[in-house]
C-alpha positions, 0 to 999 in steps of 0.5 A: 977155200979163200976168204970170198967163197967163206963170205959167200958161203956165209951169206948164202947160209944166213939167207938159206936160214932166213928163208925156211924161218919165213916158211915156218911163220907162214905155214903156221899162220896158215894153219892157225887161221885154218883152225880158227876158222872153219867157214871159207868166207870167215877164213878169207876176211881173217887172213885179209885183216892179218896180212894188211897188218903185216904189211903195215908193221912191216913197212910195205906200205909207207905213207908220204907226208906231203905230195907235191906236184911239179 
């Protein structure tokens, strides 16, 4: 085993460990708004409002300052 396959294998694993760590966040936070809410509609909003949150806080969606045309 030379030194590029431990840095691969490294890699791999703490890519492998952050995957299921998102796995688990999401399948909890399915199950949370499904407890919460009983109602499809109500469901649907809340889950609507948590993952526009999300991606606020995450930086999905980035505001620019000032848009300039050329």
């Amino acid at each position: 085993m030379n030194a590029l396959t431990a840095l691969v294998a490294h890699r791999f694993f703490k890519q492998y460990l952050i995957m299921l760590a998102i796995n688990q966040v999401a399948a909890s936070l399915f199950r949370l708004i499904g407890g919460a809410a009983r109602n499809m509609i109500v469901a649907n909003v809340i889950s609507m409002l948590i993952m526009m949150t999300l991606m606020v806080v995450n930086g999905f969606i980035l505001i620019r300052g000032k848009i300039t045309s050329y």
